[in-house]
C-alpha positions in Angstrom: 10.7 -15.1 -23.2 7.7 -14.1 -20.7 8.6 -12.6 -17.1 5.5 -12.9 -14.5 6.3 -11.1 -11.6 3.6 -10.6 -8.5 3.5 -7.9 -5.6 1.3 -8.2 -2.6 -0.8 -6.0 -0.8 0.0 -4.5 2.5 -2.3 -3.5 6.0 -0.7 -0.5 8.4 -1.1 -1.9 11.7 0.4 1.7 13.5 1.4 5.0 12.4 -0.1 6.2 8.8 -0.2 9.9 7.8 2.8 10.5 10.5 4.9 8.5 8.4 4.4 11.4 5.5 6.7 13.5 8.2 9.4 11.0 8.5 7.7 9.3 12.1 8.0 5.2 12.0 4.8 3.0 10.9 4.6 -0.6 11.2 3.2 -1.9 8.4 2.0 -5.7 7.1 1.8 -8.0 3.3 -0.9 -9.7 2.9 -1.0 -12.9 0.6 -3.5 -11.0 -2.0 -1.1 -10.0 -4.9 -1.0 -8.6 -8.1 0.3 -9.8 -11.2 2.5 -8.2 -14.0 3.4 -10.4 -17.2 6.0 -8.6 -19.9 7.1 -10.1 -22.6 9.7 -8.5 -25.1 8.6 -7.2 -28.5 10.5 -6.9 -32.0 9.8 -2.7 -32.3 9.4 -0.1 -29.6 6.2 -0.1 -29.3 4.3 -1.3 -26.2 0.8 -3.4 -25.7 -1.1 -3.0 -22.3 -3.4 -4.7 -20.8 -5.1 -4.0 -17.3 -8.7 -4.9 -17.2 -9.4 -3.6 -13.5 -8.7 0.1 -15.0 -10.2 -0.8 -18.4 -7.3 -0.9 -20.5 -7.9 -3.6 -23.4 -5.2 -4.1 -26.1 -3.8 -0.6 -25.7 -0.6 0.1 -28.5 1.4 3.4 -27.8 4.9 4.3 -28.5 6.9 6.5 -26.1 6.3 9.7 -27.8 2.9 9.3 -26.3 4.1 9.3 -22.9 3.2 12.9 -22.1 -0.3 12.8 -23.0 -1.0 9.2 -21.9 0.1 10.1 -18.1 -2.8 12.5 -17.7 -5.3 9.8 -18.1 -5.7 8.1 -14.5 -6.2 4.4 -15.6 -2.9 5.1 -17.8 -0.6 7.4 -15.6 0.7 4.6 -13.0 1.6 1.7 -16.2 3.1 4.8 -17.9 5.7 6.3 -15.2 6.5 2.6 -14.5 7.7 2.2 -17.5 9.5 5.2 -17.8 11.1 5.4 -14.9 12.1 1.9 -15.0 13.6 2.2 -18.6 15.5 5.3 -17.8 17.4 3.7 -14.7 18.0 0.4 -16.8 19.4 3.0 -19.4 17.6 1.0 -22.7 14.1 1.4 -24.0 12.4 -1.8 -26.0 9.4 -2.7 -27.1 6.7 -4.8 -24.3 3.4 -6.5 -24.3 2.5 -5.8 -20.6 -0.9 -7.4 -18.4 -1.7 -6.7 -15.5 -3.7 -8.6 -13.3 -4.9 -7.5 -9.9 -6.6 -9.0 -6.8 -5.7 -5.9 -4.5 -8.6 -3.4 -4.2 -7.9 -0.7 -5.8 -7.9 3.1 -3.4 -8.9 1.2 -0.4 -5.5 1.7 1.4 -4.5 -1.8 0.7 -1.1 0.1 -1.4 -3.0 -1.4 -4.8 -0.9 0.8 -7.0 2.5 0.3 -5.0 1.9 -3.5 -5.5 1.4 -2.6 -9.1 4.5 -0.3 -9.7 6.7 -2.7 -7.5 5.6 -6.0 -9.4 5.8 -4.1 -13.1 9.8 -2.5 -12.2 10.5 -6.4 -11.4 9.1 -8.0 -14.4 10.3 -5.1 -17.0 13.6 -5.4 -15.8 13.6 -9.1 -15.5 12.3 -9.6 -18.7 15.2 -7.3 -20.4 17.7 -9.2 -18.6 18.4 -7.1 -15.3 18.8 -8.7 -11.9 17.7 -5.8 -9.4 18.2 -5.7 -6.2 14.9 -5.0 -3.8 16.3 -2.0 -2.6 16.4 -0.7 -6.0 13.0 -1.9 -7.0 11.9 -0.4 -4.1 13.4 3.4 -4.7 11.8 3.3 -8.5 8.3 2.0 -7.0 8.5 4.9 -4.4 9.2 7.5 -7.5 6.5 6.3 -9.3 4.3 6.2 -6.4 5.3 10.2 -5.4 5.2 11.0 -9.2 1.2 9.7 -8.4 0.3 10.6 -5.2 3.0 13.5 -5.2 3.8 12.8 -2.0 4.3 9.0 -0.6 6.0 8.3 2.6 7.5 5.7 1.0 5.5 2.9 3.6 3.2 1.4 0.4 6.3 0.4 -1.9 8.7 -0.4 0.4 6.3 -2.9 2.6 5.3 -4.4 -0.7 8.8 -4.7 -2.4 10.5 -6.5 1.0 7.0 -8.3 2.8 6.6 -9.5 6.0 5.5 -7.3 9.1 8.2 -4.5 9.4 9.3 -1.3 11.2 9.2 1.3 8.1 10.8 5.0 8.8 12.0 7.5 6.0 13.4 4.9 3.8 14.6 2.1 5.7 13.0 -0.8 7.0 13.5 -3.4 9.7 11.5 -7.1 9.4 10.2 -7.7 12.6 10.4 -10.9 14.9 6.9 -12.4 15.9 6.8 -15.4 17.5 3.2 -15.1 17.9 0.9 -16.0 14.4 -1.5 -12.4 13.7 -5.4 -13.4 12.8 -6.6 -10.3 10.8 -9.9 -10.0 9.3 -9.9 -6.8 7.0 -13.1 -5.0 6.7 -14.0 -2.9 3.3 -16.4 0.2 3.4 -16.4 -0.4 -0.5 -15.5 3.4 -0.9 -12.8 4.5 -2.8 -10.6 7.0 -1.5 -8.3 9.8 -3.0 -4.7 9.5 -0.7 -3.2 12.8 -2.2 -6.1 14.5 -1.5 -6.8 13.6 2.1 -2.6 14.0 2.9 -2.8 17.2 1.9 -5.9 18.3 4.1 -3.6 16.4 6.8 -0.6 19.0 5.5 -3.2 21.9 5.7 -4.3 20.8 9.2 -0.6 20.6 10.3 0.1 24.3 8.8 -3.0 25.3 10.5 -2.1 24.1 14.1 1.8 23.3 13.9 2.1 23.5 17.3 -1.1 21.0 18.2 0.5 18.5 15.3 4.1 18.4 16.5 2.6 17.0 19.6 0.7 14.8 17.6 3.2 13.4 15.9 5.2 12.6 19.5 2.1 10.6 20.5 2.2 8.6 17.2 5.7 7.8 17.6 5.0 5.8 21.0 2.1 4.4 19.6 4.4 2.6 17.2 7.8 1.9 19.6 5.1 0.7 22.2 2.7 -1.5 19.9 6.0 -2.8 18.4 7.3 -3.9 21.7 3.9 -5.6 22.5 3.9 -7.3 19.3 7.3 -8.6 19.4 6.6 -10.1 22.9 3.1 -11.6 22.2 0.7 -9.1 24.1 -1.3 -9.2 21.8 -4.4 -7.7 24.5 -2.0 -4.6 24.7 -1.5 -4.0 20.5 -5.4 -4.2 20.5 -5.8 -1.8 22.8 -2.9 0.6 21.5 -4.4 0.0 17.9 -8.1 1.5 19.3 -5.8 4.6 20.6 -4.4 4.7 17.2 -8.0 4.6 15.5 -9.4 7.2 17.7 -5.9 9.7 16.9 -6.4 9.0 12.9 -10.2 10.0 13.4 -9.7 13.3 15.5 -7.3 14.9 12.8 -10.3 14.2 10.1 -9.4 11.0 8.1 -12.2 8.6 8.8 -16.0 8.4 8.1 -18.8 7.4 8.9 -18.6 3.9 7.3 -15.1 3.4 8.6 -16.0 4.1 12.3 -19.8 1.3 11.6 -17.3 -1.5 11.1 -14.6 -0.7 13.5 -16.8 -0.5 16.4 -18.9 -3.7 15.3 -15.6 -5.3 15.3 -14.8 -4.2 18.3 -17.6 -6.0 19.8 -15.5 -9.1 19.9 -12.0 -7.9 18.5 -9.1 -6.8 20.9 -8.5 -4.4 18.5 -9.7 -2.2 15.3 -8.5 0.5 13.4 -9.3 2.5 9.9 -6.2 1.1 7.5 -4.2 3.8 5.0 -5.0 7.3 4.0 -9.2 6.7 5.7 -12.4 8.3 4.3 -13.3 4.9 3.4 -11.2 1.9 1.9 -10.4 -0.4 4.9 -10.2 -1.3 8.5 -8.5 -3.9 10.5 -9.3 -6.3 13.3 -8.1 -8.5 15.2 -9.3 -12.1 15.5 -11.8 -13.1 13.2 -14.6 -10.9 13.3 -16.0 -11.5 10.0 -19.5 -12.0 11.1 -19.6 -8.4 13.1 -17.9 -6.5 9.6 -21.2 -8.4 7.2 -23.6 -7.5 9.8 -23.0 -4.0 9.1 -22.9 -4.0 5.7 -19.0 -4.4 5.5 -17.3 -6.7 2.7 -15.0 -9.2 4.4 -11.3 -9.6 2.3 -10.4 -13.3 3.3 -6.7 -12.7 3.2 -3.4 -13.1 5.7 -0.5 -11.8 7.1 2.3 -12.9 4.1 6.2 -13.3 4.4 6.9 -12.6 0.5 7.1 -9.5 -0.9 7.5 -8.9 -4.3 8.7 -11.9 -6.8 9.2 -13.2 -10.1 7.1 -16.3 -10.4 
């Protein structure tokens, strides 16, 4: 037997970096995925495949698991496996290929969608049913065992799908009557999110004071764009996602690129905003703007908002 599972990737539309201190974030899927096929072998050894990270025909056995999780292209296939093995309680033998479509360190939650869609096809594939929920809690592990320290937003969005309300472990799918045009702008930069959260945790240790008003403002930001969105203003999210932008650049976290294709967006979209941990990766419009992004030298993801979260296909 062969289990394909597929993850998308997700857009914040309010609130990153706050989230890391338990504040809400609404957050977004979009219908670029990745894809993780598994298929059982007869010995305990295990077979990857991820071409994006330039893994061809890898064979390991567990014992290996140590060393292999200080290589970067091997850490994130590695503590999936792990950590999905040890809560199904069994270890056994897998040819595993991944396939992805989500830029990867753009802010897009690349290696959530990866870790989500490989806990569903592992356990799928030796006979588990799991719930999300549960997919969701390994993903996050996995994700804080990478980043060290995730909010939680990236595995969670992609796990469940949909545009929802995301705070310290929970999430609410929200109710838009109103269909969201996005264009997604990419600085083609990578970026390092543990890096740049902690120069956010050394700002907030610097000025705690300055940051715990900070964080007040970012929670309205997200109960107010949340009502607007929920009640079709979409003029009024615009406008509360540039107040968002300009918050996320004043504490350090966007760049130079970031801030060439927001504000050529913004020449004809209500709204624009630096997307995920910032310093380059993505931004988000509203509207399609994708003329404005190219004419600054932006790449242009032709992707949109998605109702499915993770699958098995």
């Amino acid at each position: 037997m062969v289990t394909k599972a597929s993850a998308p990737g997700k857009v914040i539309l309010l609130g990153e970096h706050a989230a890391v201190y338990g504040n809400p974030v609404l957050v977004a899927t979009v219908d670029l995925r990745n894809y993780v096929t598994v298929e059982k072998r007869d010995d305990n050894k295990y077979l990857l495949n991820n071409v994006t990270v330039d893994v061809r025909n890898f064979e390991f056995d567990s014992t290996k698991f140590p060393e292999l999780k200080k290589k970067w292209n091997l850490a994130l296939s590695i503590e999936a496996i792990e950590r999905t093995q040890k809560y199904l309680g069994e270890e056994v033998g897998l040819n595993i290929t991944i396939e992805s479509s989500v830029p990867v360190s753009s802010g897009m939650g690349s290696s959530a969608s990866v870790a989500s869609a490989l806990v569903m096809a592992i356990s799928k594939e030796m006979g588990y049913n799991l719930k999300k929920e549960e997919v969701a809690k390994i993903a996050w592990d996995i994700e804080n065992l990478i980043h060290k320290k995730s909010s939680g937003v990236d595995p969670f969005a992609v796990t469940y799908g949909g545009i929802i309300r995301y705070q310290k472990g929970k999430c609410t799918r929200l109710n838009i009557k109103e269909y969201l045009e996005v264009t997604i702008g990419n600085t083609g930069i990578r970026s390092d999110t543990g890096e740049i959260v902690s120069d956010v945790m050394n700002l907030k240790k610097r000025f705690p004071e300055f940051f715990d008003k900070y964080l007040c403002i970012m929670r309205d930001i997200v109960d107010y764009g949340q009502k607007f969105l929920e009640n079709g203003n979409i003029e009024k999210f615009g406008q509360i996602m540039n107040i968002n932008h300009g918050l996320l650049s004043a504490i350090g976290v966007s760049s130079p690129e970031l801030e060439r294709l927001v504000w050529a967006a913004r020449k004809k979209s209500l709204g624009a905003k630096l997307c995920g941990a910032g310093r380059g990766g993505i931004m988000l419009a509203l509207g399609n703007v994708s003329e404005e992004i190219k004419e600054v030298g932006g790449q242009v993801l032709r992707t949109r908002i998605s109702d499915n979260g993770v699958m098995v296909e």
